[in-house]
N, C-alpha and C positions, 0 to 999 in steps of 0.2 A: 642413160645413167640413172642409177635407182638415189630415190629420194636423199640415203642417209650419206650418198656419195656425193651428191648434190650441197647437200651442211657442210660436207668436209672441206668439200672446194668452197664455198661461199668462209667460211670460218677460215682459213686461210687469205682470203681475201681482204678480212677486215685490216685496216690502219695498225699500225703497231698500239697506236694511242685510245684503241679499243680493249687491248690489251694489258691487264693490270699487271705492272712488276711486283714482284715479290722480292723482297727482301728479307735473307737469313742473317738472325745477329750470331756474330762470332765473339765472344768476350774475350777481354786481356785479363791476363794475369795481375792486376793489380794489387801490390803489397798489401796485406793485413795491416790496417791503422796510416797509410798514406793518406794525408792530403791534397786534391788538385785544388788547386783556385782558381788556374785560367789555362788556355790551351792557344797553341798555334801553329797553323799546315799550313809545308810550302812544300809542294810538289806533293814526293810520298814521303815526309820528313814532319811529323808529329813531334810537337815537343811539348811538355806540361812543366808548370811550375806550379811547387807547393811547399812542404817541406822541404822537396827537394824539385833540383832541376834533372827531366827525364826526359830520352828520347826513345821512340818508338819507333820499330821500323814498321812498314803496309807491307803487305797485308798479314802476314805472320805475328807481329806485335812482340818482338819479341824488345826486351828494356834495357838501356843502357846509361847508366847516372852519369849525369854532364858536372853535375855541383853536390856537394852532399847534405849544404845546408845553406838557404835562402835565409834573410831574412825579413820576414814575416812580409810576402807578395799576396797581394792583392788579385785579382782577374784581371785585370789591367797591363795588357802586354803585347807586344807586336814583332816581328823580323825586321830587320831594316841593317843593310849593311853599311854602317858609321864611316868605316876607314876604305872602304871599297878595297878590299883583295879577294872580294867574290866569293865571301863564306858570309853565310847567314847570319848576323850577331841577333843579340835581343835587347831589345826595350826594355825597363820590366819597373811597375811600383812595387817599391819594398818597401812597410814601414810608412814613410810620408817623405822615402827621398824616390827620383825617377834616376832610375840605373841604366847604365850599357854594361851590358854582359860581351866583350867579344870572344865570337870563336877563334881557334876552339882551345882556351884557356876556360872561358865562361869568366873572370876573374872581372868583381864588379868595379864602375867606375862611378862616380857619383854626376849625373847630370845636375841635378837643382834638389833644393830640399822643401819640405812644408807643402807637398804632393798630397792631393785628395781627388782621385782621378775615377771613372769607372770606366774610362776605352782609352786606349791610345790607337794611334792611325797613321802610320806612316805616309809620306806626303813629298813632293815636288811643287812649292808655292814661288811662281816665279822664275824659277832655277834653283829654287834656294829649298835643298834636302832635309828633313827634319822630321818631327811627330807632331801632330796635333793632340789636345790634350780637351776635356771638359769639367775643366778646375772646380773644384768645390761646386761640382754639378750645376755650373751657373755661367763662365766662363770660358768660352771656346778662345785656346790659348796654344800658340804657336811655337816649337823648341827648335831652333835650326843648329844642324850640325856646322864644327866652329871650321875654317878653314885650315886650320892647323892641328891636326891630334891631338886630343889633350889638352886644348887651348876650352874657355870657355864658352858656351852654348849659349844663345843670343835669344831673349826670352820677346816674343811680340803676342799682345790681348790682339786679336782678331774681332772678337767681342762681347759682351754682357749681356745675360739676358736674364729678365728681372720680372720672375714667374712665380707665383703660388706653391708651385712643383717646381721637382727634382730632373736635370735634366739630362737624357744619358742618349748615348746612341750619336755613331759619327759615320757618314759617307762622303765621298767626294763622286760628283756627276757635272755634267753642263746640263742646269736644269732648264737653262732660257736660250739655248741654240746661240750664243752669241761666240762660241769657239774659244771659251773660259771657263776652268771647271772651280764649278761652286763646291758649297760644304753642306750637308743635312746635317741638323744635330735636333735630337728632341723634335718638339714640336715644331722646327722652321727650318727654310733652307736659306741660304746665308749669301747674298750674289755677291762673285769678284768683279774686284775692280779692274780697272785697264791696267795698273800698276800697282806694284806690293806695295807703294807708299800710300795711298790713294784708301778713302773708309771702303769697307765693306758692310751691305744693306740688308738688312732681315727681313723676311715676311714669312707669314704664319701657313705650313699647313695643317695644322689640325687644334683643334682646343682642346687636349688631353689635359688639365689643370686642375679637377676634382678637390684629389689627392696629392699628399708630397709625394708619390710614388707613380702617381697617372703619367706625366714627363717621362718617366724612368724606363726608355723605351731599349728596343733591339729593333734594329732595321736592315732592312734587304732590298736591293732589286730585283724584281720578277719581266724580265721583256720589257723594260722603261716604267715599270708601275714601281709604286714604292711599299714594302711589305714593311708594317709595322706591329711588335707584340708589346702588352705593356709586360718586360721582363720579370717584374718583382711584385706583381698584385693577385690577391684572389679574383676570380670572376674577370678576369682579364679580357681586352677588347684583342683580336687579332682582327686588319683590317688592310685591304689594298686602299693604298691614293693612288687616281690618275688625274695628271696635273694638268687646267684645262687651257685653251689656247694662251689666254696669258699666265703665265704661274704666279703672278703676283697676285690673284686670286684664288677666295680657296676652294681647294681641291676637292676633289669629287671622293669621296669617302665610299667605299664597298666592307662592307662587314662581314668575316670570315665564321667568329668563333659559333655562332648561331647558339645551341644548346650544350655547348660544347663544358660549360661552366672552367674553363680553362684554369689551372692555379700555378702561375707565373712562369710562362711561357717565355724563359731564358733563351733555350738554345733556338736559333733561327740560320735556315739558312734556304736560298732557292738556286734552284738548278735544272738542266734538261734532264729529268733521272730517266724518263723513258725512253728519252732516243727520236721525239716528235715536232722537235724543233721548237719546243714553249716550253718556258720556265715551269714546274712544279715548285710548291714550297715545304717544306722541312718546319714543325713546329714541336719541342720537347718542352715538355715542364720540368720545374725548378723545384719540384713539389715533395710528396712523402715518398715512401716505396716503393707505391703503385701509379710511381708520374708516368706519361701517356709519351708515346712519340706518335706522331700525326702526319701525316701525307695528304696534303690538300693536291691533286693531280689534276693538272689545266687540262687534258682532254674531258674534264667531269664535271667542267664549269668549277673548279676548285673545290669542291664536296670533299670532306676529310674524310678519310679512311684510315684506322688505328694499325699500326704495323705493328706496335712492340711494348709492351710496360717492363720496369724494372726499375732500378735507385735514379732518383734526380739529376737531371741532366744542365749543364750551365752554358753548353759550348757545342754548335752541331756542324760540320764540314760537311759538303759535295766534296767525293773522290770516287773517280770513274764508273761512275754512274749509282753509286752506294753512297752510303751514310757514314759520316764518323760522327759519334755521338762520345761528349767528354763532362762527366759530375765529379762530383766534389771529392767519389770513392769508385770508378767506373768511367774505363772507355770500353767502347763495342763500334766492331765495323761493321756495319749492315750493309751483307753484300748482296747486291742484285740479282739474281738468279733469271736464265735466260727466260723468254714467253712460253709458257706453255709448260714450265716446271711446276711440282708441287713441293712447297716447300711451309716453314712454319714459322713466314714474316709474322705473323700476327699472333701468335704462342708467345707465352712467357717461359 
């Protein structure tokens, strides 16, 4: 077998995870003077609220107005079906009241008012169905849906927390293997109790506190690590925690952004994108024109590689095995393109 036959079989051989994907962005059509504020995917079902409420279908993109006029929503918004008859309804902050929009009328319902939220989180606490909420950036606060439609929504503080910073960013995980799933929010993760009556306990992991905006995080799991960006700061930290045998200390800190001078590194998201069985992460800026979309790829020790620039991005989805990327005036599906294609992920 001559030499160059020799590279071809050996290059064939490598790991798929030797192999960089490419990602082509495909843009939508998004109205002339549309605002998005915030976005949310279930399945292949995009929906953005801005001026208006819109759905988009994958991968074609093509738009279909659900409401013609919001008013005035925030980023603050989640699926969560209310009345359970199996259609998607939404969460949504309008204004400073928390709405249920149900499908598919969309036709809003007034949850609670005097709303200053920057995530909401749909949630199972106990049995008991609802949104978690991170009230005046300070407040991880609990809304459960009433038993009766239309009956009042039963408001419980989960708890306060009394920081220098602004605190943003909500998951739910068992971070302490005790077969009870806790809450991350901001700087800390939040342990359940044995019982919804019963307090739940804070511990810190990280000291993001600088700034009123250090707190003001976007969070991921990457394979059990915890992917943190600071969403709304120049010079932003993006940074893996892995949490060490006990998690009630703190957490082993790995630093992503390196030279990367990051400027508000909103959209996060991680995912298998390569198909290697390890999370990769998804990191978009919040930034000018020329914000970055970034591929930190776990076969590479996490080393970003720039995929794409274009307008500001607030909101990043994994879907099958591609990007959905969602700003303020712009979605684009960044579709994966198989190995060994040439394509022009990293073209503007």
């Amino acid at each position: 077998m001559t030499a160059f036959r020799v590279g071809i079989a050996l290059l064939w051989l490598l790991p798929a995870a030797a192999q960089h994907p490419v990602f082509v962005p495909k843009r939508f059509a998004v109205p002339a003077g549309e605002r998005i504020a915030g976005a949310a995917l279930h399945g292949g079902k995009l929906i953005t609220w801005g001026d208006r409420l819109l759905e988009w279908s994958l991968p074609d993109g093509r738009m279909r107005v659900l409401a013609d006029r919001l008013d005035n929503p925030g980023a603050a918004g989640c699926f969560l079906d209310v009345n359970n008859d199996g259609l998607d309804d939404l969460v949504l902050v309008e204004g400073e009241r928390l709405v249920w929009r149900a499908a598919p009328s969309w036709k809003p319902a007034v949850i609670a008012t005097g709303i200053e939220t920057p995530d909401l989180l749909p949630v199972t606490l106990f049995g008991r169905r609802g949104v978690l909420t991170v009230h005046k950036y300070a407040q991880v606060r609990f809304y459960e849906v009433p038993a009766e439609i239309g009956g009042q929504w039963q408001e419980y503080d989960i708890y306060s927390i009394y920081t220098p910073s602004r605190q943003a960013g909500l998951l739910q995980a068992d971070v302490d293997g005790d077969g009870r799933t806790d809450i991350l929010c901001g700087n800390y993760w939040i342990r359940s109790p044995e019982s919804f009556e019963l307090p739940w306990r804070l511990f810190a992991i990280n000291g993001y506190t600088e700034t009123s905006a250090s707190a003001t995080l976007r969070l991921a799991l990457a394979d059990g690590r915890l992917v943190v960006s600071q969403g709304e700061m120049p010079n932003a930290r993006l940074a893996l925690f892995e949490k060490p045998a006990d998690p009630r200390e703190p957490w082993r800190e790995r630093r992503l952004d390196a030279d990367l001078k990051l400027e508000k590194p909103r959209a996060l998201a991680a995912a298998d994108f390569d198909g290697d069985g390890r999370a990769g992460i998804i990191a978009g800026e919040n930034g000018g024109p020329d914000s970055r979309l970034l591929f930190f790829e776990s076969a590479e020790n996490f080393k970003p590689r720039e995929i794409g620039r274009g307008g500001p991005m607030h909101t990043a989805f994994a879907l099958d095995g591609g990007i959905v990327t969602v700003g303020p005036a712009s979605i684009t599906f960044w579709v994966r393109q198989p190995y060994g294609s040439e394509g022009a992920g990293s073209r503007r």
